[in-house]
C-alpha positions as CSV (number, residue, x, y, z in Angstrom):
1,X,1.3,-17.5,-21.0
2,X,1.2,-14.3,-18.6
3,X,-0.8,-11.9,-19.6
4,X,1.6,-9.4,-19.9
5,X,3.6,-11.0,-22.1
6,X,1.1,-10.8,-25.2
7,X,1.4,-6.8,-24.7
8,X,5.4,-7.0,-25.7
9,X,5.2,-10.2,-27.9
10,X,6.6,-7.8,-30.5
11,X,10.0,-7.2,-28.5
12,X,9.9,-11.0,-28.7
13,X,11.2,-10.7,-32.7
14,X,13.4,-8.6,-32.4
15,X,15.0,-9.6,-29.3
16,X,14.3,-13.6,-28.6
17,X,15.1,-15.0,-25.6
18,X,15.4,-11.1,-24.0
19,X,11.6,-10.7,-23.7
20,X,11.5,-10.9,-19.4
21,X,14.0,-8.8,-19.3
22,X,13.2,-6.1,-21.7
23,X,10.1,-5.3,-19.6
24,X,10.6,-2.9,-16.9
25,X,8.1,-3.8,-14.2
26,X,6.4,-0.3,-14.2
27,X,5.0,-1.6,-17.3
28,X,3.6,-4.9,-16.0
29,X,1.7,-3.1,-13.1
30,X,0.8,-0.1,-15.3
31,X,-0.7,-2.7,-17.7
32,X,-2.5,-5.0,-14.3
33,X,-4.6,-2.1,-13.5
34,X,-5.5,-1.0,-16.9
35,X,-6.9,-4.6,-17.4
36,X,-8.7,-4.2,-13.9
37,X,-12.5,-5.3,-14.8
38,X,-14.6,-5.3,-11.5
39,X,-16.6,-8.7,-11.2
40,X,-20.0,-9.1,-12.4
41,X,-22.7,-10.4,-10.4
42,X,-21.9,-8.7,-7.3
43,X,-24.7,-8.0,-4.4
44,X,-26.9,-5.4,-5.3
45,X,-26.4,-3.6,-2.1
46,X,-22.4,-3.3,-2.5
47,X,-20.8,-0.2,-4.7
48,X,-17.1,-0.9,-6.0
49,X,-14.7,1.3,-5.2
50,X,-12.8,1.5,-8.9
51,X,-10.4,4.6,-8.9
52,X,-8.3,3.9,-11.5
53,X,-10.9,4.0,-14.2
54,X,-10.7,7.7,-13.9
55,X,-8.4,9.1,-16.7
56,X,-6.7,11.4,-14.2
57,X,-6.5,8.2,-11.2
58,X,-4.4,6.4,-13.6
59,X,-2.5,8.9,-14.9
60,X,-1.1,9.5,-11.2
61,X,-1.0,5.7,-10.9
62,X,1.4,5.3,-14.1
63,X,3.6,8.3,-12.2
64,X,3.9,6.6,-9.0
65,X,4.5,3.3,-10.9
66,X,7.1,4.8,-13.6
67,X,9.1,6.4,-10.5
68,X,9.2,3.9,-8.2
69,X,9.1,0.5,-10.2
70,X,11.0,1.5,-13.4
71,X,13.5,-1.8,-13.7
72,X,13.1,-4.9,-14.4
73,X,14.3,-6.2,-10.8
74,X,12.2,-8.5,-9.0
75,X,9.7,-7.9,-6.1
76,X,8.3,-9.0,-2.9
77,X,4.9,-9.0,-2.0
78,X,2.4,-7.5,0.9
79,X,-1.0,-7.8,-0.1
80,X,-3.5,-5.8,2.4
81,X,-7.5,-6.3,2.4
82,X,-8.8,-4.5,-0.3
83,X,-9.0,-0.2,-1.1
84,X,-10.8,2.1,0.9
85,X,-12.5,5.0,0.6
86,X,-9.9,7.6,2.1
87,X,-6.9,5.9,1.1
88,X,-6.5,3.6,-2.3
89,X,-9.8,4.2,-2.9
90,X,-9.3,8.1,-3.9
91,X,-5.3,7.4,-5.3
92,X,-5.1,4.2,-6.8
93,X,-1.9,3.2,-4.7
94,X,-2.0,0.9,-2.1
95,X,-1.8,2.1,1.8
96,X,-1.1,6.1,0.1
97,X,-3.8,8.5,0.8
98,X,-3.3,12.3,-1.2
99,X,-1.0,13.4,1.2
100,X,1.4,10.6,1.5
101,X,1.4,10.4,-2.3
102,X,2.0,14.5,-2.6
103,X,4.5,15.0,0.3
104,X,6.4,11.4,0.8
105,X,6.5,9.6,-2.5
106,X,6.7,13.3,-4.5
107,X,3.9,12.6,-7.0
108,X,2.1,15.9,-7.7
109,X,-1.7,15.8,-8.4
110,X,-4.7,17.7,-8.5
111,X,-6.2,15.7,-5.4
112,X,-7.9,17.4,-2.0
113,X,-4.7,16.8,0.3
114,X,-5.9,14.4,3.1
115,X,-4.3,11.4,5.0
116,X,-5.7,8.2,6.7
117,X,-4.6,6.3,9.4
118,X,-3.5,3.1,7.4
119,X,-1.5,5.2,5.4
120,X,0.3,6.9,8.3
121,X,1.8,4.0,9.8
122,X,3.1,2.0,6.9
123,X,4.6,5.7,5.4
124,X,5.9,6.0,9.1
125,X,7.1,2.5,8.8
126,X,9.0,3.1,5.5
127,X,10.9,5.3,7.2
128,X,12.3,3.6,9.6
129,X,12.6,0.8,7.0
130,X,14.9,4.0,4.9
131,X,12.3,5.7,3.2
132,X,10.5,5.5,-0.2
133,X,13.1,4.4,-2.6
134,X,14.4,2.3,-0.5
135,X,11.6,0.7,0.0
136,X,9.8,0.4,-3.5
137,X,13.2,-1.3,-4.4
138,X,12.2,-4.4,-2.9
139,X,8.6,-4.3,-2.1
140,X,5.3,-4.1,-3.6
141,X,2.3,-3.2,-1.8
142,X,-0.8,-4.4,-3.5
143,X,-4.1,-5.8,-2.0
144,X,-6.1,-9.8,-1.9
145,X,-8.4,-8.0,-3.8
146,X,-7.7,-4.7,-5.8
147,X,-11.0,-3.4,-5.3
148,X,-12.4,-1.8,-3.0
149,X,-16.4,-2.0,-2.1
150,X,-18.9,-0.2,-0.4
151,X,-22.1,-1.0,1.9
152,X,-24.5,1.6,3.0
153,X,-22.0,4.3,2.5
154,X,-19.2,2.9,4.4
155,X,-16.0,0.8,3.5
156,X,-16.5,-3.0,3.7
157,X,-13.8,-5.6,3.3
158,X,-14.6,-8.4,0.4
159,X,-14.9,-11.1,3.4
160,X,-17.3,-9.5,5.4
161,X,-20.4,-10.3,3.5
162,X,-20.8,-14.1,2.2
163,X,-22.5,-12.8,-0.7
164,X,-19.9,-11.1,-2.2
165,X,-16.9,-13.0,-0.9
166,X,-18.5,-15.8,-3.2
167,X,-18.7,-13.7,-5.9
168,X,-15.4,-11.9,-5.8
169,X,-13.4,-15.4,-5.2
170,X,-12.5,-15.8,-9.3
171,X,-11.6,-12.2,-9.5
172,X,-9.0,-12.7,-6.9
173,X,-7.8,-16.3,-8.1
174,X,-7.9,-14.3,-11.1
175,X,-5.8,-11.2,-10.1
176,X,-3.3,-12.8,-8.2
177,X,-2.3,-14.9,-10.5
178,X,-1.6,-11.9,-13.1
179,X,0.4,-9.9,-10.0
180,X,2.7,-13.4,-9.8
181,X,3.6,-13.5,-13.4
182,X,5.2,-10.1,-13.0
183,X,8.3,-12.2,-11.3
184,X,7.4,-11.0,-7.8
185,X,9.3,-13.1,-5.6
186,X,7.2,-16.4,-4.1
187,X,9.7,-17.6,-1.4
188,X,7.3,-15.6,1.4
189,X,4.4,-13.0,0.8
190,X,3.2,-10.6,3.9
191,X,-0.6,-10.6,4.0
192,X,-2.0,-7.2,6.0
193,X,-4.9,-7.3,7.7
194,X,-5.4,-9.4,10.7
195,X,-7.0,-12.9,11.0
196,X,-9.5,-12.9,8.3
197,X,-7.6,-11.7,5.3
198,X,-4.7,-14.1,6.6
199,X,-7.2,-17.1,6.8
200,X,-8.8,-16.2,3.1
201,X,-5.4,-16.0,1.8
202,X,-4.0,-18.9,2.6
203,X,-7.0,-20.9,2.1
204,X,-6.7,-20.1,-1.5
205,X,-2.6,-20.5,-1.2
206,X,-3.1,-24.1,0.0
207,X,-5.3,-24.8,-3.2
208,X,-3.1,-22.8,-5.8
209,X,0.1,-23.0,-4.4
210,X,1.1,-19.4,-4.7
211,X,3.4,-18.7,-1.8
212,X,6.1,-21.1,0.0
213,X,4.9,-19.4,3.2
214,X,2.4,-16.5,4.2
215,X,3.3,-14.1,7.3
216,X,0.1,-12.2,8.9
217,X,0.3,-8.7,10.4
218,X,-2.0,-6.9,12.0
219,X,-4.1,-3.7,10.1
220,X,-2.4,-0.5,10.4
221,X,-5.6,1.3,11.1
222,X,-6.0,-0.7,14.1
223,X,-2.7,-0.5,15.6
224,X,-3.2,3.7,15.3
225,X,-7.0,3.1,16.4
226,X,-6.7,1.2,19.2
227,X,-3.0,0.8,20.2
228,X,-1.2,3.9,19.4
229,X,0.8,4.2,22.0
230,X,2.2,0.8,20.7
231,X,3.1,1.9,17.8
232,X,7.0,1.4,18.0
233,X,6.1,-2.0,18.8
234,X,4.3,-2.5,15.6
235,X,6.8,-0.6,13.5
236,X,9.3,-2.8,14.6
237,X,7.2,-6.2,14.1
238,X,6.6,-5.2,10.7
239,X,10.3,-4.5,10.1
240,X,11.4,-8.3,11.1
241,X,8.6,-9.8,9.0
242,X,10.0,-7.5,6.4
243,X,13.5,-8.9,7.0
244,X,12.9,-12.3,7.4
245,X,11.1,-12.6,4.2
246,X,14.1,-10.9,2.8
């Protein structure tokens, strides 16, 4: 049974057979991150980057959630890497650093107004897409692993050290499994991130059988890092993977 499901098995009595659709998917990912529980047994070395358990990280989480997912329409999927320290990693929303979330997607908070370059181009891809409402509409943005870590003071991705790559693995069985039993859509998913994330991912789609097919694109942060001037050229990829898995 999803897990979500044992939250509103009381609807279930009062309206059988309705229970899917009496669930507005605000509530399913409100309820996912609630649930979040980083893994034990991590590397001793590695800090996890856990916003949302911060009463006042989740409260702007359940804003953005409640404004932009409030239905009970299905989704598709882009998963990224995992949070980082300037963007998710402060917010709790995927790809939307303080600024993004203040001045594009109009949730107010109490946050120190700063921006990130992986934020910047998917939020200036959205717009070309037709902007935040359009957007959220039809697409989720959520992350291989929800979250984020830390080495030596700086971000590091779950892949990049054995160790913990090993011992995050069930957590992200784990968690995507709970993200697909909102009713996101399985036809394609658009994994963010460049080789490595792609390879993980569909390593673990080949033995669970998640996704009909997985499309790669490349890390925002890198396109604005190292090919800037490209970035048209990157907007407009992402826009065809965005309408093909459409």
């Amino acid at each position: 049974m999803p897990f979500f499901f044992l939250l509103f098995a009381s609807r279930q009595k009062e309206h059988e057979g309705c229970l899917i659709s009496l669930i507005m998917f605000s509530e399913k990912l409100i309820e996912y991150y609630n649930q979040l529980t980083p893994p034990r047994g991590l590397p001793n070395d590695i800090e996890v980057l856990f916003p949302q358990k911060d009463p006042q990280i989740i409260a702007i989480v359940k804003k953005f959630f409640t404004k932009y997912f409030n239905d009970n329409n299905p989704r598709q999927l882009m998963l990224g890497i995992n949070p980082g320290r300037f963007g998710a990693g402060i917010t709790g929303v995927n790809f939307t650093a303080p600024k993004q979330l203040k001045e594009l997607c109009g949730i107010d908070h109490h946050l120190t107004s700063s921006s990130e370059l992986s934020a910047e181009f998917i939020y200036d891809m959205i717009a070309e897409y037709g902007g935040v409402n359009k957007f959220y509409q039809h697409w989720f943005i959520g992350a291989v692993c929800p979250l984020g870590f830390i080495k030596n003071g700086k971000n590091i991705n779950y892949y990049d050290d054995k160790n913990l790559a090993e011992a995050v693995t069930p957590f992200i069985i784990d968690c995507i499994n709970k993200q697909l039993s909102m009713g996101f859509t399985i036809e394609r998913c658009l994994c963010i991130g460049g080789e490595k994330n792609y390879k993980f991912l569909t390593a673990l789609n080949k033995e669970h059988k998640w996704f009909n097919q997985i499309i790669p694109l490349p890390h925002p942060r890198f396109i604005l890092q190292y090919r800037r001037k490209q970035k048209d050229k990157y907007i407009h990829q992402y826009l065809s993977a965005l309408q093909f898995a459409g």
